[in-house]
C-alpha positions as CSV (number, residue, x, y, z in Angstrom):
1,X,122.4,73.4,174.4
2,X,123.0,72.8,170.6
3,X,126.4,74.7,169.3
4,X,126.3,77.4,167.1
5,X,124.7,77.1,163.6
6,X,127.9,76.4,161.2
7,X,129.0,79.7,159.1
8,X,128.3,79.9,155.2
9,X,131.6,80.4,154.7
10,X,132.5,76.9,156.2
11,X,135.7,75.3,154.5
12,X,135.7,72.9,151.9
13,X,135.5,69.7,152.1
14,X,138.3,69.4,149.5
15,X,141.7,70.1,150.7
16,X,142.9,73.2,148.8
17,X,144.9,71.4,146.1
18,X,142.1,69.1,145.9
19,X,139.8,71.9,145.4
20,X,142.2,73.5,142.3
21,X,141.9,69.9,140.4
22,X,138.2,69.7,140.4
23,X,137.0,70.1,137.5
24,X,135.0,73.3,136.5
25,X,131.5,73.8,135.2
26,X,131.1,76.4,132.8
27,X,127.7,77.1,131.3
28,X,126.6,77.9,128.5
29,X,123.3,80.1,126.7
30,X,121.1,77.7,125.5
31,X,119.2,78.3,122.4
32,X,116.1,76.6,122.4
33,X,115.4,74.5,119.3
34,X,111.5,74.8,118.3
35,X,109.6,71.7,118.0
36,X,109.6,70.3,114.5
37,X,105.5,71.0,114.1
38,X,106.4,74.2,115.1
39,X,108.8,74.4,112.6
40,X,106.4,73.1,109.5
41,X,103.7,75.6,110.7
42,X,106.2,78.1,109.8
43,X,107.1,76.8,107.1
44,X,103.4,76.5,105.8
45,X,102.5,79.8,107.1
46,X,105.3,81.2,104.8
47,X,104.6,79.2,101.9
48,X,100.8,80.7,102.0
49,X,101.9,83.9,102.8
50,X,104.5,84.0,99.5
51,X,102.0,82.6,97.6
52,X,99.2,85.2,98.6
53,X,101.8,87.6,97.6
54,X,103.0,86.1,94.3
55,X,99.3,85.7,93.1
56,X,98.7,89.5,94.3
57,X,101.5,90.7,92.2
58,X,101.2,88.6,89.6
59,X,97.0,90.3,88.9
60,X,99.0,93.8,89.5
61,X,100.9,93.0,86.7
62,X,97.9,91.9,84.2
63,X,95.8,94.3,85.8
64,X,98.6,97.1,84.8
65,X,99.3,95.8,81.6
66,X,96.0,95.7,80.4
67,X,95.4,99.5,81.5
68,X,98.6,100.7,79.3
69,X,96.8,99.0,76.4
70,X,93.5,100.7,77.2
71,X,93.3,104.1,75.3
72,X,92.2,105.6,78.3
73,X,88.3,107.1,78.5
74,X,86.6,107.5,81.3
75,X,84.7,104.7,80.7
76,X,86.9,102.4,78.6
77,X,87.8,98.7,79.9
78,X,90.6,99.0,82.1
79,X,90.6,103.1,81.9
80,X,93.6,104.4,84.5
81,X,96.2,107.7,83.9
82,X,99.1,105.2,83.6
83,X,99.4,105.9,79.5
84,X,99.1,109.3,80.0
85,X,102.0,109.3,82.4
86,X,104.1,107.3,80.2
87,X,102.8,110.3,77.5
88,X,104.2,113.0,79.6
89,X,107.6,110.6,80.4
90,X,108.2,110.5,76.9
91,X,107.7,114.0,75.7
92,X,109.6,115.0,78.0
93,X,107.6,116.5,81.1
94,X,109.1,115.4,84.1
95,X,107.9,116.8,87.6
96,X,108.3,113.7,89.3
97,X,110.3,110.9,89.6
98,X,107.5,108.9,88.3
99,X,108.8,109.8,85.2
100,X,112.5,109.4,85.6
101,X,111.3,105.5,86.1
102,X,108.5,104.6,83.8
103,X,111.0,105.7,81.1
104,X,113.5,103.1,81.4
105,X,111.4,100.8,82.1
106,X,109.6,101.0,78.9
107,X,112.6,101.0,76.9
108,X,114.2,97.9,79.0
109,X,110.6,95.7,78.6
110,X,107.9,97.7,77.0
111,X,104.5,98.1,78.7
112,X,105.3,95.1,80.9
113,X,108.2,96.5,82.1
114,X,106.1,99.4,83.5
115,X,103.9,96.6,85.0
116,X,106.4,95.0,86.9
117,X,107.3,98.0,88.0
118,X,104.4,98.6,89.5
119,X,103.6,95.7,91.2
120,X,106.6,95.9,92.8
121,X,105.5,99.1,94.4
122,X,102.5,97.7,95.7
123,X,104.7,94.7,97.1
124,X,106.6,97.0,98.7
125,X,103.7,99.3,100.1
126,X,102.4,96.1,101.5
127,X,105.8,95.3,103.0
128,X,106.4,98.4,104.4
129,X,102.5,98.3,106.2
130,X,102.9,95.1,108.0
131,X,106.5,96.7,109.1
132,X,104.1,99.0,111.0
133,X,102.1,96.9,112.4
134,X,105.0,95.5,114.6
135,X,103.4,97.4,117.4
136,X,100.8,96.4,117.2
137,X,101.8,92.5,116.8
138,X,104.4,92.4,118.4
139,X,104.7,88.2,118.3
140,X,103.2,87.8,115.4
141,X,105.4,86.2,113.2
142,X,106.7,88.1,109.7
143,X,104.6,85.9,107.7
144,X,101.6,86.6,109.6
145,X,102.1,90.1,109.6
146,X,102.9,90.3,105.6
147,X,99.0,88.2,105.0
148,X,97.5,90.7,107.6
149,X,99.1,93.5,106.0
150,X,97.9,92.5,102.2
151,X,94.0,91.4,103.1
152,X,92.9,95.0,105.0
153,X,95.1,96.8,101.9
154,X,92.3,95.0,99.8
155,X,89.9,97.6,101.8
156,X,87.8,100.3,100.0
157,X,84.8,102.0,100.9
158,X,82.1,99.6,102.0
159,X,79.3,98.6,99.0
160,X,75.9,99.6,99.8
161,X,72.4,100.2,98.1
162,X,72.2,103.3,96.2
163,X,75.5,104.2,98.0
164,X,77.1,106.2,94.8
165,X,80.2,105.1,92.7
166,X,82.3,102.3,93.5
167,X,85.6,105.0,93.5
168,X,84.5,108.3,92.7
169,X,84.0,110.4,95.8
170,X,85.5,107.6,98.3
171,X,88.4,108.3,100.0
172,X,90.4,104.8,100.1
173,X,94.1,103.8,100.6
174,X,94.7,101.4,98.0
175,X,94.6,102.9,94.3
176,X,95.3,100.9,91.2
177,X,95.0,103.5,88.2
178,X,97.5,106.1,89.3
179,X,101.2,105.6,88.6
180,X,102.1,108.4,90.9
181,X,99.9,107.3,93.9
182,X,101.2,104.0,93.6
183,X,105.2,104.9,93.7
184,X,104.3,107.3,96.5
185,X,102.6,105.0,99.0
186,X,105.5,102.7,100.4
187,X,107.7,106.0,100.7
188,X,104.9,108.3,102.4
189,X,104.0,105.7,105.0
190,X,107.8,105.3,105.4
191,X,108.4,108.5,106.2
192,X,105.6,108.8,108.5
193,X,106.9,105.8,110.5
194,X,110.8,107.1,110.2
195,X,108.6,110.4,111.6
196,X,107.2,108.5,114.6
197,X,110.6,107.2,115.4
198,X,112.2,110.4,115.7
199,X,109.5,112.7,117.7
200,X,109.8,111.6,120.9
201,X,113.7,112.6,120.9
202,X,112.5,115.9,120.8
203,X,112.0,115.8,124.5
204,X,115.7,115.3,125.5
205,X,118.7,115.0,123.0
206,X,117.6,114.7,118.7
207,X,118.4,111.7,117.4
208,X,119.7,113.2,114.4
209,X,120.6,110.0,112.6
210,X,116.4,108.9,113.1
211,X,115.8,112.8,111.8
212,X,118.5,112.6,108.7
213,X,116.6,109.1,107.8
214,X,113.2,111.0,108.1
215,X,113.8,114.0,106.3
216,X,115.8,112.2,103.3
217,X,112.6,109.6,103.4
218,X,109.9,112.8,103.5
219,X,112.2,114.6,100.0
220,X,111.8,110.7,98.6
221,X,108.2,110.6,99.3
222,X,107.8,114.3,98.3
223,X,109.9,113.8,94.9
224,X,107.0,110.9,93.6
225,X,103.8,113.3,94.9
226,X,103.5,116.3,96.7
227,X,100.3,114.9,98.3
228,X,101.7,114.2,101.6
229,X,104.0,116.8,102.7
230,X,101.1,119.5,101.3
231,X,99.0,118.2,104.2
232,X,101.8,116.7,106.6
233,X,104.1,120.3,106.5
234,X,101.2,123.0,108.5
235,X,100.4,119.5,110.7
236,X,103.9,119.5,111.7
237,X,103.7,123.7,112.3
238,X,100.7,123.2,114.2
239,X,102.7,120.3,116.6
240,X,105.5,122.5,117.0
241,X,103.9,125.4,117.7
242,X,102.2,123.2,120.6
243,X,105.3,121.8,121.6
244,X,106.8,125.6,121.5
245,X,104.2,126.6,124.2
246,X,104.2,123.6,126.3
247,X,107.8,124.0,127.0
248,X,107.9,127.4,127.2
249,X,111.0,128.0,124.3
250,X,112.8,125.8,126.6
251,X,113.3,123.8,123.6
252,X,113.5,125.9,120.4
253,X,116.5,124.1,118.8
254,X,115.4,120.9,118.5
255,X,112.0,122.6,116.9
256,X,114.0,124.8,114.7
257,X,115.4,121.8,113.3
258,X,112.3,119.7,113.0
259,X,110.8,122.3,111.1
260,X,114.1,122.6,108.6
261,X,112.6,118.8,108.1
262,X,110.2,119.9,105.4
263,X,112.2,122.5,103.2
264,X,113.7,119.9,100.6
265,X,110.0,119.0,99.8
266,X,108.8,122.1,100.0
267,X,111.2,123.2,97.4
268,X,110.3,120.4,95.4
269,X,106.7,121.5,95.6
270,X,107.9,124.9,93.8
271,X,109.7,123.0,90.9
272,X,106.9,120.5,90.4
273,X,104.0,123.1,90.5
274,X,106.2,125.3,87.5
275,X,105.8,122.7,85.5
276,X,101.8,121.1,86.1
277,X,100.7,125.0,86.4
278,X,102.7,126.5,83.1
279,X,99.8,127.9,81.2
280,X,98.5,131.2,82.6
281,X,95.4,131.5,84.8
282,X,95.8,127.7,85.9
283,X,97.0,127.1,90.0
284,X,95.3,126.7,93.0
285,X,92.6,128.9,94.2
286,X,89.9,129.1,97.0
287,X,87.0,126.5,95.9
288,X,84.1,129.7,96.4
289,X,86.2,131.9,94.3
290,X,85.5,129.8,91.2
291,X,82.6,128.9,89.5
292,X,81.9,125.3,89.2
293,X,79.0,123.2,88.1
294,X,78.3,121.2,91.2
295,X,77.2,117.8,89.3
296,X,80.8,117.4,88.0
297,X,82.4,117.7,91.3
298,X,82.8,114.0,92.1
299,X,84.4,114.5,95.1
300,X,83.3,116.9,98.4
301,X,80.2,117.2,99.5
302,X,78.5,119.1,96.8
303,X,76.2,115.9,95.2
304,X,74.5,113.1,96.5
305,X,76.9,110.6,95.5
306,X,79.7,112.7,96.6
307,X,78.0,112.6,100.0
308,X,77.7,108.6,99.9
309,X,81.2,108.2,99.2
310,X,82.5,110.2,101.8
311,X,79.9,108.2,104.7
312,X,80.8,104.9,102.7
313,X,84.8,105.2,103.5
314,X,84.8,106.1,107.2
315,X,82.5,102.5,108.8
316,X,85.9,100.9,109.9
317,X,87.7,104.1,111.4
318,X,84.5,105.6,112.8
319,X,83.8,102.4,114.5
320,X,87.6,102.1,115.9
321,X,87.0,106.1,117.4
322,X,84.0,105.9,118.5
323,X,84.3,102.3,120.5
324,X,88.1,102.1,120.8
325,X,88.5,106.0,121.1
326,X,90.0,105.1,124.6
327,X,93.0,102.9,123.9
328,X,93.4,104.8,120.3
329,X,93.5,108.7,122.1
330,X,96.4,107.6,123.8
331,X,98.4,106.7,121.0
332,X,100.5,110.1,119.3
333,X,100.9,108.2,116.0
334,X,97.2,107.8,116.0
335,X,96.0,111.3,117.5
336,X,98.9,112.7,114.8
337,X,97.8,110.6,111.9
338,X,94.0,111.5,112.1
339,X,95.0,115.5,112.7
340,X,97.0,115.2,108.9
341,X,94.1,113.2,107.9
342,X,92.0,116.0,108.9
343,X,94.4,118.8,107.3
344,X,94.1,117.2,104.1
345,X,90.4,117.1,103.9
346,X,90.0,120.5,105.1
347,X,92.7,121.2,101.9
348,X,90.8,119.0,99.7
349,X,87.5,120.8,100.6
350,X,88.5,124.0,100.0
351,X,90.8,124.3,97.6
352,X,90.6,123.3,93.9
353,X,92.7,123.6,90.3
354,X,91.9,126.3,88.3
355,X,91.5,126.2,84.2
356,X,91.5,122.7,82.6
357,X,92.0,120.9,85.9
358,X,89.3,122.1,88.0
359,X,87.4,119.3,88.2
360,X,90.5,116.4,87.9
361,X,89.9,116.3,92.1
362,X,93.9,116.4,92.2
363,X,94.3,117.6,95.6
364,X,91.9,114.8,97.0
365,X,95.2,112.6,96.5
366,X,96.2,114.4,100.1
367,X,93.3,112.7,101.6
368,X,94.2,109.2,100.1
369,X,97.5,108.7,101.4
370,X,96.7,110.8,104.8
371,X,94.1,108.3,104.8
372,X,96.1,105.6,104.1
373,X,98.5,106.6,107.3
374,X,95.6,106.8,109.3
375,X,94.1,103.5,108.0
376,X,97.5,102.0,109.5
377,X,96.9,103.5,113.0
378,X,93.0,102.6,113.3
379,X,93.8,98.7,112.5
380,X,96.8,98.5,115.0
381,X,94.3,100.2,117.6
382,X,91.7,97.1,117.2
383,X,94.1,94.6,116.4
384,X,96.2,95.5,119.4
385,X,92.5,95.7,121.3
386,X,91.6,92.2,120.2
387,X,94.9,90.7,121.0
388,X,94.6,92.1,124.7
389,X,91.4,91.4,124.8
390,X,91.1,94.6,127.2
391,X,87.6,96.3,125.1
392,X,84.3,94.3,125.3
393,X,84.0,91.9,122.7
394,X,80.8,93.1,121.2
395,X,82.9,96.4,120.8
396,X,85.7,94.3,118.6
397,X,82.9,92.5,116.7
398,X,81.3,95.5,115.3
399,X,84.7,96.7,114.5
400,X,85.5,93.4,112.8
401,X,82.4,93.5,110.8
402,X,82.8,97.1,109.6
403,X,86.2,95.8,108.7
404,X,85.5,92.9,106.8
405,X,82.5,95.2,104.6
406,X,85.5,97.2,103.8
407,X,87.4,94.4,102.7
408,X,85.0,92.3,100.9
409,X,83.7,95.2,98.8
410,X,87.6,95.7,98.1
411,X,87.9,92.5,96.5
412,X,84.7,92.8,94.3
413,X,86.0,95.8,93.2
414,X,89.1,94.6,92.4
415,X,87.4,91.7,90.5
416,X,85.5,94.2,88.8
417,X,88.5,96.2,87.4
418,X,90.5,92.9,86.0
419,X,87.2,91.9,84.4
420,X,87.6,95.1,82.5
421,X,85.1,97.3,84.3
422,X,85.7,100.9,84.7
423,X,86.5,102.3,88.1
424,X,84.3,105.6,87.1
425,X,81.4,102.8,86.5
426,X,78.3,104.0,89.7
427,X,77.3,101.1,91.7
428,X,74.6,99.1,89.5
429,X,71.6,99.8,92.1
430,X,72.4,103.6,92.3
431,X,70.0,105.8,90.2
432,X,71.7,108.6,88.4
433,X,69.3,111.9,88.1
């Protein structure tokens, strides 16, 4: 019969001083270096996306420029409210921090100064949108993510046939004639973001360092235009109040202090509305408890072209709820960002300025940038959908195409305003009666 099988722990074949002198092994991490085409595709993808970039900012700039030198009609060449906000910097009026920045840069480099400015913003709003669409590409590379980020900011509401105005009554995320839109975007979709990062501690233990970041980002935000936190502040009630029932009080602290989240820019609301609603009888008041002539109401559904504008901005995101409503449902960022959304219409629809200002369609700037949020969430939801390839494709291709209508109108109309054409200008084949 065959012995027994030798033990594991047999001795070594080295005697044990032996064994002391042999020399040791030790390994090390090792990095792997990337193959040198890998490398240059890189490199090339960076050089185009730093290109696409510089060429973006650099039309922001002319673009901007040119509208400080326009006097500012409706339907003068280059017509935007950027002089008229350098107007009130100058005399004086400040309710934002809009003005607390055009100021200086007018004195440090006139009119271009204020142009650079700007363009800047938008850099940064597009920065700050490929940041979150990290989850969405999660291996994407920066580069990749910064030339996503800019060509679906290029999106406005889709051209079609008799469809309206190319701007008034659309609902869109990119604006290029308001100086306080464009300062507020980066810092709105910031806070949002800084908002999605701190929720889910509210199950367990706050991260109060993610809530301090949030709430100082939301009074940033807030400080540029109140048109966020006037929607996002009774969406946030509503969520706690949900969150209040669901675990039965069981977590009332951390809700308490979630809700404190909004009182700086609530507070900067007050001091900003003391100054836009000085003269007496002007505010805001219930839209069918003031007379208005319904053909000057550009935006709501009170027109034809109104209506037109509202269908003509929803293609994309209709088409990513109603064939990726799966995948997107299960998302909070997305289920929360369409709720706001859906706040700041309802505001939008039935509130309105009174006096001077009724028909300036102010608090429709609540829908843009709610909008804009939501814009975010609908293109992670397909791009994430075509990366997994988990939806059927004809599902992604219709969503594609309604995306790239929204894009490629974006960019005539962007070509339109450098050329010098109004944004108030109606679509050529539209018939105004």
């Amino acid at each position: 019969m065959p012995g027994p099988l030798p033990s594991r722990k047999s001795p070594s074949i080295f005697p044990p001083r032996a064994a002391a002198m042999r020399p040791h092994c030790v390994l090390y991490p090792f990095k792997e270096v990337p193959p040198l085409a890998q490398n240059k595709s890189r490199r090339l993808l960076w050089a185009v996306s730093l290109a696409a970039l510089a060429a973006f900012a650099a039309a922001m700039v002319w673009l901007h420029y040119q509208q400080l030198c326009s006097p500012g009609g409706g339907s003068d060449p280059y017509t935007s409210d950027l002089g008229m906000h350098l107007a009130f910097a100058q005399r004086g009026m400040i309710y934002s921090t809009v003005s607390l920045l055009i100021g200086p840069a007018y004195a440090l480099a006139g009119r271009v100064g204020i142009a650079v400015l700007l363009a800047a913003f938008h850099l940064a709003a597009v920065a700050v949108f490929a940041y979150g669409l990290r989850a969405a590409l999660p291996d994407a590379p920066r580069p990749a993510r910064l030339l996503v980020s800019l060509v679906v900011n290029l999106a406005t509401a889709v051209w079609m046939p008799r469809g309206g105005y190319w701007y008034q009554g659309t609902v869109g995320g990119t604006i290029y004639h308001n100086t306080t839109y464009i300062m507020l975007a980066p810092f709105a979709l910031l806070a949002m973001l800084a908002f999605y990062r701190v929720w889910p501690t509210m199950r367990d233990d706050l991260d109060l360092r993610a809530y301090a970041v949030y709430t100082v980002l939301l009074t940033v935000a807030t400080s540029f235009k109140a048109s966020l936190i006037f929607a996002f502040a009774p969406a946030l009630l509503v969520l706690l109040i949900a969150d209040f029932v669901r675990t039965r009080a069981k977590n009332l602290k951390n809700e308490i202090i979630m809700g404190c989240s909004v009182f700086p820019g609530v507070a900067l609301c007050f001091i900003q509305a003391n100054v836009l609603f000085a003269e007496e009888g002007s505010g805001i008041r219930l839209i069918f408890t003031v007379p208005f002539d319904h053909h000057r109401m550009l935006w709501g559904p009170f027109n034809e072209a109104g209506v037109l504008g509202l269908a003509r901005s929803f293609v994309f995101v209709a088409a990513v709820g109603l064939l990726l409503g799966r995948a997107a449902w299960q998302r909070f960022r997305y289920r929360f960002s369409l709720f706001t959304f859906a706040f700041s219409l309802a505001e939008a629809l039935l509130l309105v300025e009174s006096g001077e200002r009724l028909y300036h369609a102010n608090l429709w700037w609540g829908p843009f940038i709610c909008f804009w949020v939501f814009w975010l969430e609908s293109v992670s939801v397909f791009l994430q959908q075509t990366r997994t390839g988990a939806m059927p494709r004809w599902r992604l291709a219709v969503c594609a195409a309604a995306l790239a209508w929204h894009i490629v109108s974006g960019v005539c109309f962007l070509v339109m305003l450098l050329q010098g054409v109004s944004y108030n200008v109606p679509i050529l084949t539209y018939n105004l009666w």
